[in-house]
GULUMGU-934109 format. One record per residue (C-alpha): residue number from 0; residue in three letters; x, y, z. Coordinates in pm, 1 decimal, padded with zeros to 6 digits. Layout:
num:NUM; residuo:ALA; x:X; y:Y; z:Z
...
This chain:
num:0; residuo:UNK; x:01791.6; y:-06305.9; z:08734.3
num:1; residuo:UNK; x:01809.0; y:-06619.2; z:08564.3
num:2; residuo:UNK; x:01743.5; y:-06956.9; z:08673.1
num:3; residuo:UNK; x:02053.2; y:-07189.6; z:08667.5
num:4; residuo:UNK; x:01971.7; y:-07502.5; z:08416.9
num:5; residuo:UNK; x:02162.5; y:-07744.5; z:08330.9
num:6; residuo:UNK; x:02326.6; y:-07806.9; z:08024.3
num:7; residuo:UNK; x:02352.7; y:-08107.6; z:07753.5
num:8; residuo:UNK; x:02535.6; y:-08136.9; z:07442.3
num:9; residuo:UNK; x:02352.1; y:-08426.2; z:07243.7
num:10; residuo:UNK; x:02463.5; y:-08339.7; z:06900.3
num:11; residuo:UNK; x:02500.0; y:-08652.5; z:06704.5
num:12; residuo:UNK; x:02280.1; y:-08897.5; z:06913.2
num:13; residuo:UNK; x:01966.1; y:-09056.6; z:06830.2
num:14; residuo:UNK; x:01648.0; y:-08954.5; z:06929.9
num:15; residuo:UNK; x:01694.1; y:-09262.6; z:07163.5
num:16; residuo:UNK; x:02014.6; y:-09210.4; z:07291.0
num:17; residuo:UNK; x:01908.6; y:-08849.3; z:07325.6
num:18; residuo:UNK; x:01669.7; y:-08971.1; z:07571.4
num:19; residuo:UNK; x:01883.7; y:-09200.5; z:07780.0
num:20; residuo:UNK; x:02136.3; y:-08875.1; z:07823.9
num:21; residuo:UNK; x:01834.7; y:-08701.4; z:07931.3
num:22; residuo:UNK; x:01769.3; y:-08990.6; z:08169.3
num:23; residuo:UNK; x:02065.5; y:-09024.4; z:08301.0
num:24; residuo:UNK; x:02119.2; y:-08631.6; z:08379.1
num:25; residuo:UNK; x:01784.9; y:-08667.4; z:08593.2
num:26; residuo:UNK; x:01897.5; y:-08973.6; z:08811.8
num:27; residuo:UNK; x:02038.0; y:-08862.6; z:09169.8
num:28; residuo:UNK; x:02019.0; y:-08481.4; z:09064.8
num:29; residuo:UNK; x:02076.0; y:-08262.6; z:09348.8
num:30; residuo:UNK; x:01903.4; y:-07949.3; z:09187.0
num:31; residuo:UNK; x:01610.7; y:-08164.4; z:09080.8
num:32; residuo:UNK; x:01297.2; y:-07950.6; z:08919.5
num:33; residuo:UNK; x:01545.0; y:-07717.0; z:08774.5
num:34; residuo:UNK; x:01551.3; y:-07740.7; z:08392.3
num:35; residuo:UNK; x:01752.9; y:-07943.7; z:08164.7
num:36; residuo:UNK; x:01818.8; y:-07745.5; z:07847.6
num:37; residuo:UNK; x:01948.2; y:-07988.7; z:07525.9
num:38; residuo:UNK; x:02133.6; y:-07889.4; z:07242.5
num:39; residuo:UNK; x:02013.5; y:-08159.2; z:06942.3
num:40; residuo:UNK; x:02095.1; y:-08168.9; z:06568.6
num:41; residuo:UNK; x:01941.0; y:-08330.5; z:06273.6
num:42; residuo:UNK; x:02037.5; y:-08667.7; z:06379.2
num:43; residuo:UNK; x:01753.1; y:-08586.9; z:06652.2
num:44; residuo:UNK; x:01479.6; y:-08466.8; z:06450.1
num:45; residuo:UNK; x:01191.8; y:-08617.6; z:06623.5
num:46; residuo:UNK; x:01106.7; y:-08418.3; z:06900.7
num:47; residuo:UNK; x:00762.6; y:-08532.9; z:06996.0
num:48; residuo:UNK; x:00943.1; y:-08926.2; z:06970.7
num:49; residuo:UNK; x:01138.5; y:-08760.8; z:07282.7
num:50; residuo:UNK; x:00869.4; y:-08577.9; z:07452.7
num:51; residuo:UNK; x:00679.9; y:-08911.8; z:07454.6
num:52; residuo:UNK; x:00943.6; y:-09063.2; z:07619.2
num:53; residuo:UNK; x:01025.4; y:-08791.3; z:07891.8
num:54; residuo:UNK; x:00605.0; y:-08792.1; z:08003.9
num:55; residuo:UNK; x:00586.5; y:-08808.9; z:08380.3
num:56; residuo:UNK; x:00915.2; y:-08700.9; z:08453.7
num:57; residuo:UNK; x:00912.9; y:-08374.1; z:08663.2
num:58; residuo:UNK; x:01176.3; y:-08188.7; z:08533.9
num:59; residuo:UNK; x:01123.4; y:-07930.6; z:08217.5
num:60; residuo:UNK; x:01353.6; y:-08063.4; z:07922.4
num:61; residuo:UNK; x:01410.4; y:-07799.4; z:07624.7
num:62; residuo:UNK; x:01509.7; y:-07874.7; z:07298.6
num:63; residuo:UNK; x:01734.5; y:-07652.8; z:07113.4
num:64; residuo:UNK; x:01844.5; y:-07713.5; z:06751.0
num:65; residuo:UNK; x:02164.3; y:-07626.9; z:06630.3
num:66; residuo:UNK; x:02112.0; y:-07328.2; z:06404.7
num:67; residuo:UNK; x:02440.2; y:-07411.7; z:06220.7
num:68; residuo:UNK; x:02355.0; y:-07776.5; z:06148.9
num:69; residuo:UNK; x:01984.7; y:-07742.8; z:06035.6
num:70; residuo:UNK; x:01870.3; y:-07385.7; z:05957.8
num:71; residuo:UNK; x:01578.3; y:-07504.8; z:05749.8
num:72; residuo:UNK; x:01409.4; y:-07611.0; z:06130.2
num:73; residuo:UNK; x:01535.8; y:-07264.0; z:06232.2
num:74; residuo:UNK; x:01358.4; y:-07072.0; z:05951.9
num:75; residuo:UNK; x:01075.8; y:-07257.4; z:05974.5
num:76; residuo:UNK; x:00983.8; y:-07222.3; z:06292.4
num:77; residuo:UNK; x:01075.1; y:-06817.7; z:06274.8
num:78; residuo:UNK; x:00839.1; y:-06805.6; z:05953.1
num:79; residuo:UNK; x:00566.7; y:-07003.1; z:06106.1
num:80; residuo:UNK; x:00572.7; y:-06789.2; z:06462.6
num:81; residuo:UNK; x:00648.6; y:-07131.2; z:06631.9
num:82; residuo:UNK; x:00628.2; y:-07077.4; z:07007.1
num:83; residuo:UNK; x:00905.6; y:-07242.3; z:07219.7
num:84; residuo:UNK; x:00773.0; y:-07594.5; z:07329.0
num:85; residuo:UNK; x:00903.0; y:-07753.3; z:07651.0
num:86; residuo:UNK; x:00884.5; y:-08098.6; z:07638.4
């Protein structure tokens, strides 16, 4: 069984704004430690920019890119074995 997460849609935002939307999903959370899965696009590129932001918080954040807005990330990581990375 899976375990429920919850979902963002931050396609379009800045790796900043990406952040506060993070932030903001974490404050007064009921299901707090579950984790926060977040769809991102090329417009949010910098993933360890976000990671660095979201250190100390104690809830697991996952990136996901969209496939059909930048499948030269997608290939990339498939053709260089790139393990999942929470951040």
């Amino acid at each position: 069984m899976t375990q429920p997460t919850t979902f963002l849609d931050c396609r379009g935002l800045s790796a900043a704004l990406t952040v506060l939307r993070i932030k903001q999903t974490m404050i007064g959370r009921a299901d707090c430690g579950l984790p926060i899965d977040v769809l991102v696009d090329e417009t949010c590129c910098n993933a360890e920019r976000v990671s660095a932001s979201l250190t100390g918080e104690s809830t697991d954040v996952q990136l996901f890119y969209c496939a059909e807005t930048m499948p030269g990330v997608i290939a990339q990581g498939e053709a260089e074995g790139t393990a999942p990375r929470h951040v």
